[in-house]
C-alpha positions, 0 to 999 in steps of 0.5 A, a space after each residue: 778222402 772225404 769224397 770217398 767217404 761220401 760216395 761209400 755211404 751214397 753207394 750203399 744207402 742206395 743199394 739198402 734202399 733198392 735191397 728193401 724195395 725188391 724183397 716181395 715174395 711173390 712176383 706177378 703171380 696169379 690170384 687165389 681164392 678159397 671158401 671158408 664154409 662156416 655155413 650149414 649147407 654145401 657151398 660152391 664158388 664159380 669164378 669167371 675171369 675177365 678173360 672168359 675161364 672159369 674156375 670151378 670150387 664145388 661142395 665145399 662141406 659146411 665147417 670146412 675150407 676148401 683149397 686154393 684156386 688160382 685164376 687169371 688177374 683182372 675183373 672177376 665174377 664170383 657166383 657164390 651157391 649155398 642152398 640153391 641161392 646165388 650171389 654174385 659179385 664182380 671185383 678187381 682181382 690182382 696179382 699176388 693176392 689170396 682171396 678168403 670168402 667166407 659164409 656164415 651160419 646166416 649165408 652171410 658172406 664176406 672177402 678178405 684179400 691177403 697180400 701174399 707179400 706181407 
């Protein structure tokens, strides 16, 4: 009777445990990224993947967001454009992660990557 006891409680730790590793709510779904424009000018975002597509997010109007472009995963290329300025950054992009690029009244402009699984 002990053993059966035992082996309940080993069957349903382990099935606990796998429950809880396999709750993600995004499963290998392409990245995103969005512009956050807190800018005085227009501003747009080309993103080329790894993989040669681009992803165009164009004009996006100062004191507005734009919408979310989903792009291939791997290493991308962001040409950021605000008032005829071009700034380029290359990253890792990973699956099941959003992207928020931000620019501020100055053109400063930052990333955020949120985990779509938190």
């Amino acid at each position: 009777m002990k053993i059966v006891k035992i082996s309940l409680l080993i069957l349903f730790a382990t099935l606990l445990i796998t429950g809880f590793s396999s709750c993600n709510k995004c499963k290998n779904e392409d990245p995103s990224a969005r512009i956050i424009n807190n800018g005085v000018q227009k501003a747009s975002v080309q993103v080329k993947t790894s993989g040669g597509n681009t992803i165009n997010i164009n004009n996006v109007d100062p004191g507005t967001s734009s919408p979310y472009a989903s792009y291939a995963p791997g290493l991308v290329t962001f040409t950021i454009t605000v008032d005829d300025n071009n700034y380029v950054e290359t990253q890792q992009m990973d699956d099941c992660f959003d992207y928020d690029i931000s620019i501020d009244a100055n053109n400063n402009i930052t990333a955020v990557a949120i985990d779509r699984n938190n």
